[in-house]
Structures are given as C-alpha cells and as structure tokens.
GUDO-809773 format. One line per field, with one value per atom (N, C-alpha, C): residue number from 0; atom name; x, y, z. Coordinates in Angstrom, 3 decimals. Layout:
N
n c(NUM ...) .
atom c(CA ...) .
u c(X ...) .
v c(Y ...) .
w c(Z ...) .
END
This chain:
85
n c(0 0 0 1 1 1 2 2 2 3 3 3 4 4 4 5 5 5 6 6 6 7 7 7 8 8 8 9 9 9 10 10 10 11 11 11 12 12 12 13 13 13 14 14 14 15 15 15 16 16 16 17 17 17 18 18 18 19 19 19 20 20 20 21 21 21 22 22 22 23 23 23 24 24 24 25 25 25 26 26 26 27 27 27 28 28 28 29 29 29 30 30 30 31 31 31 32 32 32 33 33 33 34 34 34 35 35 35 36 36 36 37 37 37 38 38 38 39 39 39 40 40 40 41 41 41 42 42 42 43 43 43 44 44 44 45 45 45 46 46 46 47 47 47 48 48 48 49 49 49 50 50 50 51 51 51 52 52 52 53 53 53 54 54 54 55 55 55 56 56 56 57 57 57 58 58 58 59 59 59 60 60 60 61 61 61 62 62 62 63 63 63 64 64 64 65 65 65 66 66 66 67 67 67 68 68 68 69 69 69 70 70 70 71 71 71 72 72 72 73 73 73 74 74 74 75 75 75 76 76 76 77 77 77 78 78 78 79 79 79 80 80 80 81 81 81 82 82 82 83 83 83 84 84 84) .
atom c(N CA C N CA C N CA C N CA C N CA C N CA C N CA C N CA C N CA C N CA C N CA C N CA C N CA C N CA C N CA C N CA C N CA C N CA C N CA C N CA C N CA C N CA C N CA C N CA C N CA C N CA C N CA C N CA C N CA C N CA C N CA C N CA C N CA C N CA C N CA C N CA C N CA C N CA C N CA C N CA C N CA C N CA C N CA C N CA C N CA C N CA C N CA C N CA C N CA C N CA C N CA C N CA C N CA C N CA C N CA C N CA C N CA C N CA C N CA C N CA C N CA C N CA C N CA C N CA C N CA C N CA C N CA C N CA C N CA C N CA C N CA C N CA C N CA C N CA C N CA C N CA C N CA C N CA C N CA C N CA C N CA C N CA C N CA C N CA C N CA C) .
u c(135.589 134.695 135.548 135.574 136.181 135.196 136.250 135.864 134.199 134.482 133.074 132.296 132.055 131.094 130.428 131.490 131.007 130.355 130.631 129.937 128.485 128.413 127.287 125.974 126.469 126.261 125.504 126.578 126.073 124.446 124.948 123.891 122.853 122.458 120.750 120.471 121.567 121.227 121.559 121.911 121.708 120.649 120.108 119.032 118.005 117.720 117.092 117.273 118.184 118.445 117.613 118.381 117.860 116.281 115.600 113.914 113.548 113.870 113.972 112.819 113.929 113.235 111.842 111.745 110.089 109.314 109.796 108.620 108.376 108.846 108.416 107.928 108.194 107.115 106.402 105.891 104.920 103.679 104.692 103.600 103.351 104.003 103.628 102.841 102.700 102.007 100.741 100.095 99.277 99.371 100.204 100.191 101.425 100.625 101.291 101.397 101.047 100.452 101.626 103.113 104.321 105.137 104.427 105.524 105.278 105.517 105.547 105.540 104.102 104.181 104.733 105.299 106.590 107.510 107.870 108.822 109.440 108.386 108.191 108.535 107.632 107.557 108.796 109.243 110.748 111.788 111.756 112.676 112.122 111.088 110.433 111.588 111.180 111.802 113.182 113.748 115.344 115.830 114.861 115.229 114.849 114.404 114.000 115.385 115.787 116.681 117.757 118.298 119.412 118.809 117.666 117.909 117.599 117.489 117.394 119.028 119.463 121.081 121.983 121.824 122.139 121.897 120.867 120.172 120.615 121.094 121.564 123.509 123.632 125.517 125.526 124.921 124.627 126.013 124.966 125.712 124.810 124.826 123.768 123.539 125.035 124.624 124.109 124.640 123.440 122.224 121.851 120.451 119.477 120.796 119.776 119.390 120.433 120.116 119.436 119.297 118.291 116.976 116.830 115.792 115.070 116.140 115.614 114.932 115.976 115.253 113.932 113.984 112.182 111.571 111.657 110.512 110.516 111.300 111.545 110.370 110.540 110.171 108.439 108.505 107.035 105.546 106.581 106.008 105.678 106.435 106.328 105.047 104.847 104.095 102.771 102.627 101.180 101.048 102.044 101.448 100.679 101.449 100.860 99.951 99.017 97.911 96.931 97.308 96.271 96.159 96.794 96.693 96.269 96.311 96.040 94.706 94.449 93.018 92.454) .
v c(98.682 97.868 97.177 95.860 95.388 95.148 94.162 94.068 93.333 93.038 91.727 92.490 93.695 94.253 95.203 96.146 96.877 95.936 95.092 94.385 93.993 93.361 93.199 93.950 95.618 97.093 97.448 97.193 97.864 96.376 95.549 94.624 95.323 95.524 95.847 97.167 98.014 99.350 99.908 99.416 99.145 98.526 97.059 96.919 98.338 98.718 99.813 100.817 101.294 102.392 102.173 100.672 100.288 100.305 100.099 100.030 101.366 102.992 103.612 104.528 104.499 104.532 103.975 102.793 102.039 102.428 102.802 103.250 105.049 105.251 106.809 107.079 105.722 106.051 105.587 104.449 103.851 104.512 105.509 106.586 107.971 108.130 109.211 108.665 107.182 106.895 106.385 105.892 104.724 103.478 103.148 102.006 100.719 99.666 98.661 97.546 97.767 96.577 95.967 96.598 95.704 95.268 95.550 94.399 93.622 92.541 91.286 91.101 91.046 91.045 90.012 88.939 87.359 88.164 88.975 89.486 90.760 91.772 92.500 91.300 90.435 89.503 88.905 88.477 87.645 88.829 89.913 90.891 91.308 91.111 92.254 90.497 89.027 88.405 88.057 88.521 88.884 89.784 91.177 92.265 91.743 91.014 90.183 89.467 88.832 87.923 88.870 89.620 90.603 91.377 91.933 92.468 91.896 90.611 89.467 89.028 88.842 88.407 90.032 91.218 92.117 92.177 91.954 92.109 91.084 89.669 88.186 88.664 89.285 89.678 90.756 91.787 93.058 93.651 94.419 95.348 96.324 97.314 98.636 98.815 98.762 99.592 98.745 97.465 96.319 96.281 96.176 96.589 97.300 98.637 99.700 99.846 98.822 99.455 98.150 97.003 96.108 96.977 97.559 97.958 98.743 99.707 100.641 100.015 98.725 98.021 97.983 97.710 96.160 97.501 98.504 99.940 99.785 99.743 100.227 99.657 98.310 96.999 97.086 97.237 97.185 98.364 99.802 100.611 99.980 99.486 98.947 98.246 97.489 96.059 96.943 97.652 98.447 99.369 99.707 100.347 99.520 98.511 97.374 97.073 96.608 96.173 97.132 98.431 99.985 100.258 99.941 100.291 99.176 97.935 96.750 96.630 96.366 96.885 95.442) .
w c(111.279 110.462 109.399 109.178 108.400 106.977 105.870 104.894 104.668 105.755 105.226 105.992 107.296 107.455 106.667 105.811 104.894 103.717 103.352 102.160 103.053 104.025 104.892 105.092 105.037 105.127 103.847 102.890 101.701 100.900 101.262 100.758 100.638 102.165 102.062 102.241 101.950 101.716 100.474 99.544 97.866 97.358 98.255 98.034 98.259 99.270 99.677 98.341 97.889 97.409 95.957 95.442 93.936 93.817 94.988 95.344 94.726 95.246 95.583 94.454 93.631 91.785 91.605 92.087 91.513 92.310 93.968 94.385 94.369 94.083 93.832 92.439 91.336 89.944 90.328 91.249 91.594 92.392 93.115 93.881 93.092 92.036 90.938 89.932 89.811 88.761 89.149 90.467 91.162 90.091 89.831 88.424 89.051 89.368 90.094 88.533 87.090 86.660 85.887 85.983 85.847 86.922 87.816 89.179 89.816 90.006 90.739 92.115 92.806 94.307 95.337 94.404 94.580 94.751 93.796 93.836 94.781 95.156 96.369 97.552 97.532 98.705 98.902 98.204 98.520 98.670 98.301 98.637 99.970 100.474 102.254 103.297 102.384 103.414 103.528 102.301 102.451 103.289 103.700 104.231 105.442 105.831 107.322 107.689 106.758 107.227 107.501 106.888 106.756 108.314 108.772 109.850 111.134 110.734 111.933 112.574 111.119 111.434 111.857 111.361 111.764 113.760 114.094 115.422 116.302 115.279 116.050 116.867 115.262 115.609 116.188 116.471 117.546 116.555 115.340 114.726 113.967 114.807 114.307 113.501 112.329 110.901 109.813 110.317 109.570 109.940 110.998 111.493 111.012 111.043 110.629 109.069 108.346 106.698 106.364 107.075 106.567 107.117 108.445 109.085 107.720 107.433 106.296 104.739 104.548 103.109 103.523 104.226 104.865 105.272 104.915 105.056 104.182 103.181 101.708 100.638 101.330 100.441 101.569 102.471 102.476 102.211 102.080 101.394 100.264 99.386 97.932 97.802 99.132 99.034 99.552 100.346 100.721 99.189 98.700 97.441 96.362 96.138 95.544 95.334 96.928 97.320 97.091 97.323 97.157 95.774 95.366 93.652 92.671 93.278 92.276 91.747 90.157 90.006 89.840) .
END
C-alpha cells in the first residue's frame, strides 16, 4: 500500500471515527437540537463518493472504511429525523 492509499484509507475512516463522539451523545441524549442535517447530509454524500471511488479502483480497504463512514453518517441522519422535535 502506498502513500496515497493510506491517506485515501484514513480519510473516511477518521471521518467515521470523528462522527463517533456525536453520535453516541446523540443516542445518550435523544437531543438532535445543535446539529445540522446539511451538514449530516453533505457528510452521508461525501461518504458515497469515497465508497463509490473506493469500489470504481477495486480497493477493499477504501471500500470498506468509506462503507463504514456512510453507516456512521446515516445512523446520525436516522437519529436526527427520530429525535427532531
């Protein structure tokens, strides 16, 4: 794996990770009323693109850690919607 696959790698599985935090206060708190569902949203279609192009260059571990953001990010976004008052 070279340099530019690991940077490739870590993108959207840092994304994933940094999520990680908001949604587990988010599911300890049911309290959606400081986050931005633009902002959920444009992060679920970044994690699209990242595991579209992962799936285009036939490379698993990109695949799999965009696969993992875009869980990440759409848990976020069903929490969102369930909790928004």
């Amino acid at each position: 794996m070279n340099t530019a696959n690991i940077i490739a790698v870590l993108a959207p599985s840092l994304n994933a990770i940094q999520i990680l935090p908001q949604l587990v206060k988010t599911w300890n708190t049911k309290s959606v009323s400081n986050l931005s569902l633009y902002t959920i949203l444009l992060m679920i279609v970044t994690n699209i693109l990242w595991l579209l192009h992962g799936i285009n260059i036939e490379d698993n571990a990109l695949t799999i850690s965009g696969g993992f953001a875009l869980i990440i990010n759409l848990i976020l976004a069903c929490l969102f919607i369930l909790y928004q008052k």
